[in-house]
N, CA, C and O atoms as a GROMACS GRO file, in nm:
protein
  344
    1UNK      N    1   3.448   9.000  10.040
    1UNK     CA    2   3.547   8.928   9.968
    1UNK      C    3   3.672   8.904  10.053
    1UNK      O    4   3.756   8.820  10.024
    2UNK      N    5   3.676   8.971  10.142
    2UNK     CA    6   3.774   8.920  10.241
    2UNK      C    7   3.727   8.807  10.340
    2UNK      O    8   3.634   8.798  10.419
    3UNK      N    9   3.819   8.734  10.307
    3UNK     CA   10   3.818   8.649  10.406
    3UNK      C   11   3.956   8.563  10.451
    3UNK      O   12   4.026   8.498  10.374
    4UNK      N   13   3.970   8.576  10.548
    4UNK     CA   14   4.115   8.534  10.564
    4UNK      C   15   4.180   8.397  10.627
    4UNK      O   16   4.297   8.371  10.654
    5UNK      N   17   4.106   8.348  10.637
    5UNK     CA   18   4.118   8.195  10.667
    5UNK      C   19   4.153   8.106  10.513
    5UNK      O   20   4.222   8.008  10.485
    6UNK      N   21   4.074   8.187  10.445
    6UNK     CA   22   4.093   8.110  10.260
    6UNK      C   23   4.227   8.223  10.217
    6UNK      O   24   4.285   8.169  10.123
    7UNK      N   25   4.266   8.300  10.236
    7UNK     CA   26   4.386   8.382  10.201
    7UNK      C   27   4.310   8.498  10.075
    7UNK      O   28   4.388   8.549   9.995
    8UNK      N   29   4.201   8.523  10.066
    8UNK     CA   30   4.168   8.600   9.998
    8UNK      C   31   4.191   8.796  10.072
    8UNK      O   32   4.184   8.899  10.006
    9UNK      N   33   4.214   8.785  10.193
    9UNK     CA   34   4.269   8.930  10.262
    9UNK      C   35   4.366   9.033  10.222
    9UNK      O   36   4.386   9.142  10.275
   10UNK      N   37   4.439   8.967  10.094
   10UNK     CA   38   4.560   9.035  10.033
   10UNK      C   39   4.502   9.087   9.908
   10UNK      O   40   4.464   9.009   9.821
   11UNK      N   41   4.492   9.262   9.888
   11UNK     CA   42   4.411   9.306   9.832
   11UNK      C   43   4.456   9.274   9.642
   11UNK      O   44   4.380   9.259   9.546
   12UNK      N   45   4.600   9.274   9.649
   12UNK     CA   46   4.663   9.223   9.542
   12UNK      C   47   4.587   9.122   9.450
   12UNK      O   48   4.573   9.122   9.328
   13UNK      N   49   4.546   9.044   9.539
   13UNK     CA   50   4.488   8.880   9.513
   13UNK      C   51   4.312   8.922   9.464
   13UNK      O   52   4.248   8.883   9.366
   14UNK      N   53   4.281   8.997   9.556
   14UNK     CA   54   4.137   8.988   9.494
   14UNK      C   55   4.123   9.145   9.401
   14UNK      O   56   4.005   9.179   9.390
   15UNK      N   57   4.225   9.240   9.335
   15UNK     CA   58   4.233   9.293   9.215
   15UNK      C   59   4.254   9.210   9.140
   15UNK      O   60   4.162   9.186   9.062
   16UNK      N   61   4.386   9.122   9.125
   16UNK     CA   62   4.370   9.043   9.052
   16UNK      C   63   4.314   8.969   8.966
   16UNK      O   64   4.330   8.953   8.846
   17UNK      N   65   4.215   8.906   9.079
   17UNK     CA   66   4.108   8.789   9.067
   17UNK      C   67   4.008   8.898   8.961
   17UNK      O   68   3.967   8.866   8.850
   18UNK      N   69   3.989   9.010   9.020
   18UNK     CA   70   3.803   9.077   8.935
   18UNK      C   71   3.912   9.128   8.825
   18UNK      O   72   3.848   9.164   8.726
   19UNK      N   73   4.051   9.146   8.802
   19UNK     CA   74   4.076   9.208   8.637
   19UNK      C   75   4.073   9.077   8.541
   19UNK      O   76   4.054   9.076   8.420
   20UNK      N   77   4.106   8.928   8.656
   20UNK     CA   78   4.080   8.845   8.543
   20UNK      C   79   3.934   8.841   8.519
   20UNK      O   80   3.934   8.874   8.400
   21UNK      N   81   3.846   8.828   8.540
   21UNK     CA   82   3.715   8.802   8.539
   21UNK      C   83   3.647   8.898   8.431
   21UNK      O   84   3.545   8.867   8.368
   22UNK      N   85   3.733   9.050   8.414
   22UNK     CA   86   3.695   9.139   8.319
   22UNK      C   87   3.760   9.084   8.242
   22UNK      O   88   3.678   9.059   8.153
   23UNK      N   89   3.896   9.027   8.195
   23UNK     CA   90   3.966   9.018   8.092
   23UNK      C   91   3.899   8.853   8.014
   23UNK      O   92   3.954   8.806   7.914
   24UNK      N   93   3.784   8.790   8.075
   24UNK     CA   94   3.763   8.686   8.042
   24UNK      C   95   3.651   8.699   7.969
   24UNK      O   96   3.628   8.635   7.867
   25UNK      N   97   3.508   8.861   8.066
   25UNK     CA   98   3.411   8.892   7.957
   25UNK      C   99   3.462   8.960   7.833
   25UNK      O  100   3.425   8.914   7.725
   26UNK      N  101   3.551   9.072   7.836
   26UNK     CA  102   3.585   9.094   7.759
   26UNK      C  103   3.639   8.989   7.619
   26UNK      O  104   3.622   9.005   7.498
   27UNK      N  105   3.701   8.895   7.687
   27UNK     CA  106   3.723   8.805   7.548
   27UNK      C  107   3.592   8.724   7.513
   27UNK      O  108   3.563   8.701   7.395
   28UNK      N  109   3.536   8.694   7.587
   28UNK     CA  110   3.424   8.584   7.510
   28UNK      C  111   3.299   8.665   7.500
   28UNK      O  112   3.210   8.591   7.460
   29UNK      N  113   3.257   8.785   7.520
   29UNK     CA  114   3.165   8.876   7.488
   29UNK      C  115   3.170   8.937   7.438
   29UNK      O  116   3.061   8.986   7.411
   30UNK      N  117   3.295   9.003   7.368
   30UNK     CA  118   3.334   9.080   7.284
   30UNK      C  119   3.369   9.052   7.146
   30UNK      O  120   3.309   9.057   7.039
   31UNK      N  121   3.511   9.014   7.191
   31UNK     CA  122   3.606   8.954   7.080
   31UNK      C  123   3.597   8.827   6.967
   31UNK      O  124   3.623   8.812   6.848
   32UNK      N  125   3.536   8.735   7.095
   32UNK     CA  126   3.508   8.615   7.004
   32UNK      C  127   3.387   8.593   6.891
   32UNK      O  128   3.382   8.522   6.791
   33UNK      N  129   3.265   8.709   6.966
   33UNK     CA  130   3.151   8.702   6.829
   33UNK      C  131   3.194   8.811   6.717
   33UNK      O  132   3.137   8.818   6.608
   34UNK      N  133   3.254   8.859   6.740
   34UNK     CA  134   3.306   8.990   6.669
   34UNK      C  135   3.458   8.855   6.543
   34UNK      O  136   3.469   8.873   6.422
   35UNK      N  137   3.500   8.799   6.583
   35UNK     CA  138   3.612   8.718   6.530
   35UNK      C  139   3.562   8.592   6.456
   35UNK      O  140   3.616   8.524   6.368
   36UNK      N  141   3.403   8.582   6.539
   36UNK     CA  142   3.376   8.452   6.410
   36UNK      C  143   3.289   8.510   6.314
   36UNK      O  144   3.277   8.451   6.207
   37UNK      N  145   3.205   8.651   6.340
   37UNK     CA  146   3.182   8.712   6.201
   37UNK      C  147   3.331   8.744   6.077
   37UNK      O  148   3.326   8.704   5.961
   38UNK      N  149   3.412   8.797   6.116
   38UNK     CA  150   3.513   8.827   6.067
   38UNK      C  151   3.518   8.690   5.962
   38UNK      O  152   3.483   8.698   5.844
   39UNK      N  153   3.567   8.565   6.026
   39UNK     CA  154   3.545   8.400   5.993
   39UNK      C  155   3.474   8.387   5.907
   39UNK      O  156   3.481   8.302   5.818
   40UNK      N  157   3.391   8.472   5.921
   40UNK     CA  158   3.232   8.399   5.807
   40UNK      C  159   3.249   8.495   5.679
   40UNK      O  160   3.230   8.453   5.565
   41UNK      N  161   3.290   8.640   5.708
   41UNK     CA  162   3.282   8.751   5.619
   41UNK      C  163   3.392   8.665   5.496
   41UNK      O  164   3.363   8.635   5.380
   42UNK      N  165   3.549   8.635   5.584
   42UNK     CA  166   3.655   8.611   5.502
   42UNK      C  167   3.610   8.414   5.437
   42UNK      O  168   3.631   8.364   5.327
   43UNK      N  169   3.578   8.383   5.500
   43UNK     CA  170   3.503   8.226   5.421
   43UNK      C  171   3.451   8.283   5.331
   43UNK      O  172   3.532   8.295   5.239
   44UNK      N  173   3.337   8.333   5.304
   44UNK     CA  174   3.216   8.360   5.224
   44UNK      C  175   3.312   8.456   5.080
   44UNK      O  176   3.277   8.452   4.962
   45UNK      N  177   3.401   8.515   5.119
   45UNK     CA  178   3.474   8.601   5.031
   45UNK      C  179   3.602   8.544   4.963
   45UNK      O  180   3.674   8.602   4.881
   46UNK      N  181   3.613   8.425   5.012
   46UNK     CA  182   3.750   8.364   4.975
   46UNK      C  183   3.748   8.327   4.824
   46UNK      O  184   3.855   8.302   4.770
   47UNK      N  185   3.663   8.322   4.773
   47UNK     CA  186   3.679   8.262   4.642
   47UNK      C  187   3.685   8.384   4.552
   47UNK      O  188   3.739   8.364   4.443
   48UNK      N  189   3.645   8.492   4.572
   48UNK     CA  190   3.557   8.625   4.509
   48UNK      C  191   3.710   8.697   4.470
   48UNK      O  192   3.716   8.764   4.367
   49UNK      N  193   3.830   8.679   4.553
   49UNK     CA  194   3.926   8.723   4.444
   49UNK      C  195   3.994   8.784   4.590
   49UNK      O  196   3.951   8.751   4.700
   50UNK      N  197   4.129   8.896   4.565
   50UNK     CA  198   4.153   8.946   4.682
   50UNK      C  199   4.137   9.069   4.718
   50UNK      O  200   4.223   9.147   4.760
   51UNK      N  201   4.012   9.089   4.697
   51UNK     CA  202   3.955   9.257   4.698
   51UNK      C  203   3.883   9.231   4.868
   51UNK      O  204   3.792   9.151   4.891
   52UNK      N  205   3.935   9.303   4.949
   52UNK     CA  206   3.899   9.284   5.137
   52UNK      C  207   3.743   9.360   5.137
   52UNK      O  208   3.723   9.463   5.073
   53UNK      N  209   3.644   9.296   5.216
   53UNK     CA  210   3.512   9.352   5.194
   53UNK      C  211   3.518   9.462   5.278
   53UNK      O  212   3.617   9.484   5.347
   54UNK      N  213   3.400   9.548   5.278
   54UNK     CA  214   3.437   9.672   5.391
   54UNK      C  215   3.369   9.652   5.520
   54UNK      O  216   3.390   9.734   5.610
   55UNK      N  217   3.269   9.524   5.546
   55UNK     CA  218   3.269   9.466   5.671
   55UNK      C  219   3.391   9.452   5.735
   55UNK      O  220   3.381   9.462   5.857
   56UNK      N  221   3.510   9.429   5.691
   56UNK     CA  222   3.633   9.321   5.739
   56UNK      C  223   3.686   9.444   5.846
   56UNK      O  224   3.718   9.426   5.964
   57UNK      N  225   3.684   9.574   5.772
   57UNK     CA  226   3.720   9.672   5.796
   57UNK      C  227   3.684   9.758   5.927
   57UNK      O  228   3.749   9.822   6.009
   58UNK      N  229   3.545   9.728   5.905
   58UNK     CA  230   3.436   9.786   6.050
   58UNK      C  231   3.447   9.684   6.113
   58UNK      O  232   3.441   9.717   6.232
   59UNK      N  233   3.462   9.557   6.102
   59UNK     CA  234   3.462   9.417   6.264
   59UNK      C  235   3.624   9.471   6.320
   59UNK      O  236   3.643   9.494   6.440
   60UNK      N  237   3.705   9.483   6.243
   60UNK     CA  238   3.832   9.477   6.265
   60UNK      C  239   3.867   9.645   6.367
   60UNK      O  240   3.944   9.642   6.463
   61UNK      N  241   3.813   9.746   6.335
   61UNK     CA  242   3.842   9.890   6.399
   61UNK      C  243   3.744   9.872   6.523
   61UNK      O  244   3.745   9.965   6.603
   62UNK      N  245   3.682   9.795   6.542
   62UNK     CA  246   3.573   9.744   6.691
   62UNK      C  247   3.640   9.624   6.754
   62UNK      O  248   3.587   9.579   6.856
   63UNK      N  249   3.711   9.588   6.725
   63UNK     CA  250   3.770   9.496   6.792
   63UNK      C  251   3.955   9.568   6.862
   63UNK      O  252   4.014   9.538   6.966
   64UNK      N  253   3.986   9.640   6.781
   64UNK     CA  254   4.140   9.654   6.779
   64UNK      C  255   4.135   9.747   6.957
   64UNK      O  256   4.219   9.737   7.045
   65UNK      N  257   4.051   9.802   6.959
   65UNK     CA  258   4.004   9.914   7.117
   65UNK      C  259   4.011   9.783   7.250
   65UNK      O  260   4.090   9.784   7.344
   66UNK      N  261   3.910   9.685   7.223
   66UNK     CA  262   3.862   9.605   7.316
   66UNK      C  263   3.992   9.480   7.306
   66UNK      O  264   4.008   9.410   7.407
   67UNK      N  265   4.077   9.456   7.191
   67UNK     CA  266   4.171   9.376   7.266
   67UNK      C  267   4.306   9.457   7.303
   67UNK      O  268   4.380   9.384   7.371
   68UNK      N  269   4.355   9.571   7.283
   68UNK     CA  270   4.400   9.643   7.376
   68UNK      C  271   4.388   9.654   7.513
   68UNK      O  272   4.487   9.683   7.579
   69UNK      N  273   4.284   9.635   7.562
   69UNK     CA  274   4.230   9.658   7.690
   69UNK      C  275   4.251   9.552   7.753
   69UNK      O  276   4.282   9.561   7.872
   70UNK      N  277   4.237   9.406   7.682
   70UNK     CA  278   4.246   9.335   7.727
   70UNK      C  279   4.400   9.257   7.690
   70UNK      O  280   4.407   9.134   7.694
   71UNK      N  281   4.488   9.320   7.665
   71UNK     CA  282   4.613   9.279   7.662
   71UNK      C  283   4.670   9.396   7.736
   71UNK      O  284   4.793   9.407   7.731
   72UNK      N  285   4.602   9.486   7.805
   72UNK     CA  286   4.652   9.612   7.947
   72UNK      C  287   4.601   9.490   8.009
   72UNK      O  288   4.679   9.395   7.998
   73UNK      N  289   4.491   9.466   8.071
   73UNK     CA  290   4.471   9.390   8.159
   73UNK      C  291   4.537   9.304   8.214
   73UNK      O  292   4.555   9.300   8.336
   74UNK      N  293   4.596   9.200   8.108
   74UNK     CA  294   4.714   9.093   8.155
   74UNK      C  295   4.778   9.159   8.200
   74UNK      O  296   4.795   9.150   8.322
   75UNK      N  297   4.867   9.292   8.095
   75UNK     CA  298   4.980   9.327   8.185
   75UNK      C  299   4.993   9.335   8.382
   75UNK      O  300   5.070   9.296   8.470
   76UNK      N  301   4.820   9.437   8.363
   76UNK     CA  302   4.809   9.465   8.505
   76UNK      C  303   4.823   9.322   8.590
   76UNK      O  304   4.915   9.308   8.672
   77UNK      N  305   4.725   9.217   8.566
   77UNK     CA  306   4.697   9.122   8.677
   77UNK      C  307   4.891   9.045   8.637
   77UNK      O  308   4.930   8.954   8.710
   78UNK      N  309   4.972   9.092   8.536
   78UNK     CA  310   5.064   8.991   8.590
   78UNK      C  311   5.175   9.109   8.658
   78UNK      O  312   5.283   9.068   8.701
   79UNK      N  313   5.148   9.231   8.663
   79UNK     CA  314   5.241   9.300   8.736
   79UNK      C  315   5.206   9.296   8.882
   79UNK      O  316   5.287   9.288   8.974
   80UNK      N  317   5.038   9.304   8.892
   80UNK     CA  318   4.967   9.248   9.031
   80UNK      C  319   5.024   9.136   9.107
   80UNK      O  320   5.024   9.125   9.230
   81UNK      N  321   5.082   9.034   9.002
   81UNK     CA  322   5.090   8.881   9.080
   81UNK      C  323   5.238   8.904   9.098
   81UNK      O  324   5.268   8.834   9.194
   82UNK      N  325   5.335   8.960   9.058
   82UNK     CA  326   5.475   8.938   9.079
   82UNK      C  327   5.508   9.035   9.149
   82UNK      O  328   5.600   9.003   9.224
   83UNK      N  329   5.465   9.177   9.163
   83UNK     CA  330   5.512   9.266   9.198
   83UNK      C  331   5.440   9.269   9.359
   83UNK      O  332   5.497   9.304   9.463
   84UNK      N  333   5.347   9.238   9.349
   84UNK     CA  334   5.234   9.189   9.497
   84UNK      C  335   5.220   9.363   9.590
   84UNK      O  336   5.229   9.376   9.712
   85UNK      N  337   5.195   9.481   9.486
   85UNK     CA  338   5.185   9.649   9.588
   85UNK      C  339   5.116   9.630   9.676
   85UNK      O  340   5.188   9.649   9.774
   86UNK      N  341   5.020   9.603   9.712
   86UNK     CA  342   4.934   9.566   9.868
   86UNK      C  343   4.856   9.486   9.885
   86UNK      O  344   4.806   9.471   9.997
   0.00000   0.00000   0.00000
């Protein structure tokens, strides 16, 4: 992954690069099928009154871990990009 003619040699740059790449499976492998069940649970329930189903409950405590992680992540890759440690 180094290569230094393309400027990828600055180790900053290619942490960076692989925390975005986690922070991107993490959202669309995780979060997003997990968020359009949620979608379907609260559609399907919308008429039924405002009693919250206990699916809503279990998508929602599986999700709250994995977008944590991925709102550390930003932090990291944007303290990576401004702060530039090695």
């Amino acid at each position: 992954m180094i290569i230094t003619k393309m400027g990828f040699s600055q180790m900053w740059l290619n942490a960076s690069i692989l925390l975005s790449l986690l922070m991107v499976v993490a959202i669309d492998g995780w979060i997003e099928p997990r968020m359009k069940k949620i979608i379907k649970i609260i559609s399907e329930n919308q008429d039924q009154g405002h009693e919250i189903p206990a699916e809503f409950g279990l998508l929602i405590k599986k999700i709250v871990p994995i977008e944590t992680a991925a709102q550390l992540l930003m932090i990291a890759i944007l303290v990576l990009m401004v702060v530039k440690p090695f």
